[in-house]
C-alpha positions as CSV (number, residue, x, y, z in Angstrom):
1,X,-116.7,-59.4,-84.7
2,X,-114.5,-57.8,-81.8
3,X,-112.0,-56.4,-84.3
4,X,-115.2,-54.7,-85.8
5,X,-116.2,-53.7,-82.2
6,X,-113.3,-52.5,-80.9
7,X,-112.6,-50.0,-84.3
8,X,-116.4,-47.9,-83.3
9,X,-114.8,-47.9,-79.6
10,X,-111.9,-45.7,-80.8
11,X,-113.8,-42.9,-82.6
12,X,-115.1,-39.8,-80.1
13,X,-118.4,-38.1,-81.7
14,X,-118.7,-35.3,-84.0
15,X,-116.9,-32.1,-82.2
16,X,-117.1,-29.1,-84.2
17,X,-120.0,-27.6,-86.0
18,X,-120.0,-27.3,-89.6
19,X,-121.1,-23.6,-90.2
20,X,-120.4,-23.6,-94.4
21,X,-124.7,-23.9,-94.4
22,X,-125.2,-21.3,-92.0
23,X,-123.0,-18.9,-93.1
24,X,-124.8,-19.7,-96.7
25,X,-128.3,-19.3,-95.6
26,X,-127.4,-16.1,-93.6
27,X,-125.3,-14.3,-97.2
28,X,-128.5,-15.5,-98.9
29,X,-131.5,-13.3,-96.8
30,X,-128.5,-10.8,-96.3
31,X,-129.3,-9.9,-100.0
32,X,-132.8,-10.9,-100.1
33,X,-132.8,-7.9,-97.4
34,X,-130.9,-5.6,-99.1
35,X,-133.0,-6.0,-102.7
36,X,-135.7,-5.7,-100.5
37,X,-134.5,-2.3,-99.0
38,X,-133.9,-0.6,-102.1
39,X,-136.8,-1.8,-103.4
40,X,-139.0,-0.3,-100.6
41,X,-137.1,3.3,-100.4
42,X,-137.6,3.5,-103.9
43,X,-142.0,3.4,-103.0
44,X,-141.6,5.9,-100.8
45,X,-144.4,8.7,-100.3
46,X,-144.0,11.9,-102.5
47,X,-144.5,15.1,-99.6
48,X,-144.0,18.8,-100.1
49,X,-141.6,20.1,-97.9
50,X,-142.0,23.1,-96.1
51,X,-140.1,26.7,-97.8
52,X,-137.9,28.6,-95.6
53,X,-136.6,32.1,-96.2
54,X,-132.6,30.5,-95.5
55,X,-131.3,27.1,-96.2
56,X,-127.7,25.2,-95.2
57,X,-126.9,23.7,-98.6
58,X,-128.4,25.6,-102.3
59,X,-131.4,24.1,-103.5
60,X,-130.5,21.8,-106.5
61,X,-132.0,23.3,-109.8
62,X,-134.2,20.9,-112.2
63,X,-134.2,21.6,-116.1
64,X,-136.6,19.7,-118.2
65,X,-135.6,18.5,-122.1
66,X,-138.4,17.4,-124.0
67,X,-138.3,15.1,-127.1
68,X,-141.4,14.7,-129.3
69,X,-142.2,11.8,-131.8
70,X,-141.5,14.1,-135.0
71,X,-138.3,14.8,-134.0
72,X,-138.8,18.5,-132.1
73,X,-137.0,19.3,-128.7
74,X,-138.0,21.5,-125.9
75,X,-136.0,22.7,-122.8
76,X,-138.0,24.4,-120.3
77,X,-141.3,24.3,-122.8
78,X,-139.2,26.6,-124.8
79,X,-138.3,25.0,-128.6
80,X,-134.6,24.4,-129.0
81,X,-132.6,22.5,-131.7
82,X,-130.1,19.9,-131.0
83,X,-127.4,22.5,-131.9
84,X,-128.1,24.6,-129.2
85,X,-128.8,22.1,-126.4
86,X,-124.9,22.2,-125.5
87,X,-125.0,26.2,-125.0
88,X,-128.3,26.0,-122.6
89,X,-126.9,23.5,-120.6
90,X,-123.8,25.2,-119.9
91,X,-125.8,28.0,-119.1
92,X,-127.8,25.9,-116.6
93,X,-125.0,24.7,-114.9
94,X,-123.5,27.9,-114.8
95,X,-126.4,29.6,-113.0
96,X,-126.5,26.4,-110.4
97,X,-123.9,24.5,-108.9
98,X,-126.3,21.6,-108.4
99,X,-128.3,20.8,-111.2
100,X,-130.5,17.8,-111.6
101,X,-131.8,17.0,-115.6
102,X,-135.2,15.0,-116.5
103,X,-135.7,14.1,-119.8
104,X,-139.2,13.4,-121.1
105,X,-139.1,11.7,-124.7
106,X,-142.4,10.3,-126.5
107,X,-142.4,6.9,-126.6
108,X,-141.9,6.7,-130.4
109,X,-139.3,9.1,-130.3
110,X,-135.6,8.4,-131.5
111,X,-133.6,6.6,-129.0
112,X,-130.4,8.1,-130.9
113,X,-132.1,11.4,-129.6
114,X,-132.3,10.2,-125.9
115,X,-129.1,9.0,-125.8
116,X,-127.3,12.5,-127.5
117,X,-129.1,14.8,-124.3
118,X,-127.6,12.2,-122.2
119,X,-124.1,12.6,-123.8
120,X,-124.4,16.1,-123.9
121,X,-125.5,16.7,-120.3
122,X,-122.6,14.6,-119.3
123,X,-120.4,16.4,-121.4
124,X,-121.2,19.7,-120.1
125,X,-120.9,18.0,-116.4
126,X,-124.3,17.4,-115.6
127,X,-124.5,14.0,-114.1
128,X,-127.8,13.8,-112.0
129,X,-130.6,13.0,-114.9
130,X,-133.2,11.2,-115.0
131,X,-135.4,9.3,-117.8
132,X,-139.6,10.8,-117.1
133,X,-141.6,8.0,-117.5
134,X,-145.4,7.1,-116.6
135,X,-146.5,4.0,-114.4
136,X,-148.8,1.7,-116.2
137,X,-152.0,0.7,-114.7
């Protein structure tokens, strides 16, 4: 028994602090946070800003393309085909330097549709669109 003793005798207590379960806990409600955030500035409230007669930096430009279930396009409420998409586009981006696309398809309209405005904004250099869609209740 004082072999057994005398082994407990040599050992000091635990010095250093394991921080592998910190570190974890404090990665995990690091992105718990940040999901949260984007989550959050995504709800924010809709306002109408103020107009002023100068501005720093030109107002982006928003230009609207409409797809209907039978198969008809609009941009700006005016009926286009898909042949002459390409041409009002580049005309669009031409006339703003900023320019910002929505694209409002039926919901039992052609996805091939949705995705050829897509390619052809991008193709004419649009790159800030956006898919219109309405909130269910």
């Amino acid at each position: 028994m004082a072999s057994i003793m005398q082994g407990n005798r040599g050992r000091g207590g635990i010095v250093g602090i394991n921080v592998t379960p910190m570190v974890d806990v404090v990665l995990v409600l690091l992105v718990i946070m940040m999901v949260s955030a984007t989550y959050i500035v995504s709800q924010a409230l809709k306002v109408e800003l103020p107009k002023t007669a100068t501005s720093d930096e030109p107002v982006s430009r928003t230009y609207v393309v409409t797809l209907t279930k039978d198969g008809k396009m609009f941009f700006n409420d005016r009926p286009i085909s898909s042949q002459q998409l390409p041409g009002e586009l580049r005309a669009a981006k031409a006339s703003a330097k900023d320019v910002s696309l929505v694209i409002t398809a039926d919901e039992f309209a052609y996805h091939g549709q949705v995705v050829g405005v897509i390619d052809a904004a991008k193709l004419e250099g649009i790159t800030k669109f956006a898919i219109n869609v309405e909130r269910s209740k």
